[in-house]
N, C-alpha and C positions, 0 to 999 in steps of 0.2 A: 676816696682813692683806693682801687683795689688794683688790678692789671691789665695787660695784656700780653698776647702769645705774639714775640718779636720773630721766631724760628723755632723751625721743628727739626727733627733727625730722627730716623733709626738706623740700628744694622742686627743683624744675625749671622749665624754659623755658616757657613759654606755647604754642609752636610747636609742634604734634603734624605730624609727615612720616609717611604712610602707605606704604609698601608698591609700593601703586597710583602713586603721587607719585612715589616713586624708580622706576618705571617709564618715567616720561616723561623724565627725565634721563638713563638707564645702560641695560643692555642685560641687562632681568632682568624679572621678573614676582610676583605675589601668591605666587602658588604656588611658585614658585622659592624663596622667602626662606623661605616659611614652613616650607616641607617640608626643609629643607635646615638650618634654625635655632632656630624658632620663635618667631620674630620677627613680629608685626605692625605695629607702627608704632613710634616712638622720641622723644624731644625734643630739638630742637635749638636753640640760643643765635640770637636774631637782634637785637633791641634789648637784650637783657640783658647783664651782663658775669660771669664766673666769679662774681664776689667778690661780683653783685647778691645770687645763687640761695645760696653759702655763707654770706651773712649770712643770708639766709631761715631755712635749715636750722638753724642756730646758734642763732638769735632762738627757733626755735620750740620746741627741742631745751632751752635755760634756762627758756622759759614752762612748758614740760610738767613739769620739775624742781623749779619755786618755787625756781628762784635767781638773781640778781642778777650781772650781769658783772662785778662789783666784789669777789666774793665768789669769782671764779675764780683758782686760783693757778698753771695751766699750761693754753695751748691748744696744741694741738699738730693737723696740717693732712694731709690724706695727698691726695697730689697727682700725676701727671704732668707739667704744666706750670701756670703761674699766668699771670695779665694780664700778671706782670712779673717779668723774671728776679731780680729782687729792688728792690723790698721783696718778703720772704713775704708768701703770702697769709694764713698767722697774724697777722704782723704787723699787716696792712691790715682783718684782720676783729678784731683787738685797740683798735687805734682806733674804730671803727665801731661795735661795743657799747659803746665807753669803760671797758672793762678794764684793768689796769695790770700783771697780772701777766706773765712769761716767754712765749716765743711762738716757736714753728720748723715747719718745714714737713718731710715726711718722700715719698721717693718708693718706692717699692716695686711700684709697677704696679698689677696688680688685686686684691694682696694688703693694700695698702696701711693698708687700716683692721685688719686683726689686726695687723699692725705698728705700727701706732700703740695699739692694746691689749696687748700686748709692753710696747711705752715708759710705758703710763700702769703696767705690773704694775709696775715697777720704781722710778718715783717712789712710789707708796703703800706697798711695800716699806719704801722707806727712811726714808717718815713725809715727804717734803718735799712733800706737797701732800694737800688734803684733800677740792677740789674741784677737775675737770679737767672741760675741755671738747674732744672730739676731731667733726673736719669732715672729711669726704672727699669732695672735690669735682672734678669732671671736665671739661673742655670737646674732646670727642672729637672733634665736627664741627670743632675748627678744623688737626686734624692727619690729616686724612683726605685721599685723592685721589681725589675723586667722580666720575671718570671709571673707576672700579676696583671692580667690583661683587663681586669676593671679600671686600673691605673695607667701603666703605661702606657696606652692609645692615647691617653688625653692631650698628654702635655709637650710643650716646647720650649726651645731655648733662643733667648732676643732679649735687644734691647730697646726703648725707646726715650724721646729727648725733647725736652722742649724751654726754648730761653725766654724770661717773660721782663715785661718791663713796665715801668709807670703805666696807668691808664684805670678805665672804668666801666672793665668788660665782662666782670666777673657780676653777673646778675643774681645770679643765690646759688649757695652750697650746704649742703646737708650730712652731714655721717652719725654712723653707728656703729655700735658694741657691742656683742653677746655673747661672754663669756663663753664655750662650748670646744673642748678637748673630745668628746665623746663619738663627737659626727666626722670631725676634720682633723688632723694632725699629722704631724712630723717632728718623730722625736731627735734630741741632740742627740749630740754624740756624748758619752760617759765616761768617758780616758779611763786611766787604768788605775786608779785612789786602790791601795791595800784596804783603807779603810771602810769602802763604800758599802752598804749590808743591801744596795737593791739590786734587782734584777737587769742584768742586762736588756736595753730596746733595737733594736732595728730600727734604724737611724733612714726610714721608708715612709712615703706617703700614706697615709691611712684614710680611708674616705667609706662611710655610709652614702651609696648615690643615691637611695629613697630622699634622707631626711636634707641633701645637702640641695638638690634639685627642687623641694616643697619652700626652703628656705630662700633660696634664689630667684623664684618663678613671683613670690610675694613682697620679698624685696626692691627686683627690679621695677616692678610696678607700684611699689610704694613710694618710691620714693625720687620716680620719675615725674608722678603726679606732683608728690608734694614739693619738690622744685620746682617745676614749670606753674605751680599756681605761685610760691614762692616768688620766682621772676617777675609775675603780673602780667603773664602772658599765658594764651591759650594754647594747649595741645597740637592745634589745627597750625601754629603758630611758627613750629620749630620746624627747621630745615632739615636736619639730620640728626637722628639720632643713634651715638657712639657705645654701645654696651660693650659689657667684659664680655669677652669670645671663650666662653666656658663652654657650653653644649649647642646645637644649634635648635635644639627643644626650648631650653629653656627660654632663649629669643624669640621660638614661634608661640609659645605660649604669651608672653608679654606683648608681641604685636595682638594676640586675639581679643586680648584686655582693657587694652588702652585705644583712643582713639585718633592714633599717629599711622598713619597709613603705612603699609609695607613696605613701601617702595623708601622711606627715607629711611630704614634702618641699614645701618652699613658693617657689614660683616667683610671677613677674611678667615673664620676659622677652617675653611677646607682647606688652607698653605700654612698654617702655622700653631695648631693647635691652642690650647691652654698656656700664655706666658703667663700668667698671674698677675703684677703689677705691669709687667710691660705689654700688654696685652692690645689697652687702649691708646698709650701713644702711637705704637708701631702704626695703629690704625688712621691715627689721628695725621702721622706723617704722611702715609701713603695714597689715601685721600688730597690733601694740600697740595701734596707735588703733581697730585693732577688736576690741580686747579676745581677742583669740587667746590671749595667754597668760596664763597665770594662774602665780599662786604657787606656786612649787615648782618649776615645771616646768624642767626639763632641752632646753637651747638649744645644738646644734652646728652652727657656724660654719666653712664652708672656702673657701677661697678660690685662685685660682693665676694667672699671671699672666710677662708680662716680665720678664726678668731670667734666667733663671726662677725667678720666685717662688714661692713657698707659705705659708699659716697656716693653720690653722687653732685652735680652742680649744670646750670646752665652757665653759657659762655657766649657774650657775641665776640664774630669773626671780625677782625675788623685791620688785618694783615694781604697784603694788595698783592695780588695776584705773578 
């Protein structure tokens, strides 16, 4: 007994930033982003707060399911930062639906939602939950340094949602760890301790795009293979396949690698840049609500990320149209 996906959701920021817009701020251009990323515009947070957009996704995510937040027995949150170092933002979207069950927040970067599908294999495993609800939600503009156009082109701000229930759809899932501060990071914040003897950090993305793009381009294809063989199915096999919307290279390099034809990779990063963990559901909603996939179909999910991260997993669809 592992799962299935009963309802999806997303929402994002109101706030569409163009391209053209972050031209006027940094020292970069349409052509620059696009040709470089494939990035066109992104959403960023301005009157909203994380926990507004993750209730959205959540709310929308139980509407699409037919299930009630009373009727949830684990929400579980995949995050980078929240409004507040604690309460979680489980917690605070567990009140906010008026929920009562268990609630924690999980960080794993931009792997973050197969890691939280990791933790839900493992409660439905063990029979302690029947109904889960997983959120991965982002506030990237507030840990950017937008005077830093390596960086702030990339990223977005979104959530995404998906409610899973009994079933036996989860065909193999895979993650990974690589310890590595050097390449990728974002440091905390350091409050003001009299005592502290270190150096102030700049509480801003920090990114090598040489080593982070070599580590990505080998991952996605690592571990896309080693899933889809995992499942006992063949490459030629899979309907669609969902990656993290990090660069649009590193996507076209992984199509030229694998033998998954082009036409089933499913991208969106020219509307919404880099959300990190919400990256893939967003994608995964917005797909469904147009009836993309149908029953049966064979769904591979990879993702990589800080840390350095990785997941991925195959998934049949098997939520009716």
């Amino acid at each position: 007994m592992s799962f299935s996906i009963a309802g999806t959701g997303s929402a994002y920021p109101a706030r569409r930033v163009t391209n053209d817009e972050l031209a006027t701020i940094v020292d970069t251009s349409d052509e620059w982003i696009r040709t470089r990323t494939g990035v066109k515009e992104r959403r960023v947070l301005t009157t909203e707060t994380l926990e507004d957009i993750a209730f959205e996704a959540a709310r929308r995510a139980l509407e699409d399911a037919k299930v009630a937040p009373e009727e949830l027995d684990l929400i579980v949150c995949a995050t980078i930062r929240n409004d507040y170092i604690t309460p979680s933002l489980s917690c605070m979207l567990q009140k906010r639906l008026g929920a009562t069950c268990i609630a924690f927040d999980i960080n794993a970067a931009c792997s973050g939602f197969l890691y939280a599908l990791d933790v839900a294999d493992g409660y439905f495993a063990r029979k302690r939950v029947k109904k889960m609800l997983i959120v991965a939600a982002e506030a990237m503009s507030k840990m950017l340094d937008w005077t830093e156009r390596a960086t702030c082109v990339l990223f977005g701000d979104g959530a995404g949602a998906a409610v899973l229930c009994e079933g036996d759809d989860l065909l193999s899932l895979r993650l990974s760890a690589s310890g590595n501060a050097e390449s990728l990071r974002i440091p905390n914040l350091e409050g003001k301790s009299p005592f502290s003897k270190l150096p102030a950090r700049e509480p801003f993305v920090y990114m090598n795009g040489q080593d982070v793009y070599k580590f990505a381009v080998n991952a996605l294809c690592r571990d896309l293979e080693a899933v889809i063989a995992d499942a006992g199915v063949r490459q030629e096999d899979i309907a669609y396949v969902l990656p993290h919307q990090a660069n649009i290279r590193i996507i076209e390099a992984a199509i030229n690698k694998l033998k998954i034809s082009a036409g089933k990779y499913l991208i969106n990063i020219e509307r919404f840049g880099n959300i990190s963990a919400a990256s893939i559901p967003i994608l995964l909603d917005e797909c469904r609500r147009k009836n993309l996939f149908h029953k049966g179909d064979l769904l591979a999910l990879s993702a990589f990320g800080g840390g350095f991260t990785t997941g991925a997993c195959v998934l049949r669809w098997s939520k009716e149209s």
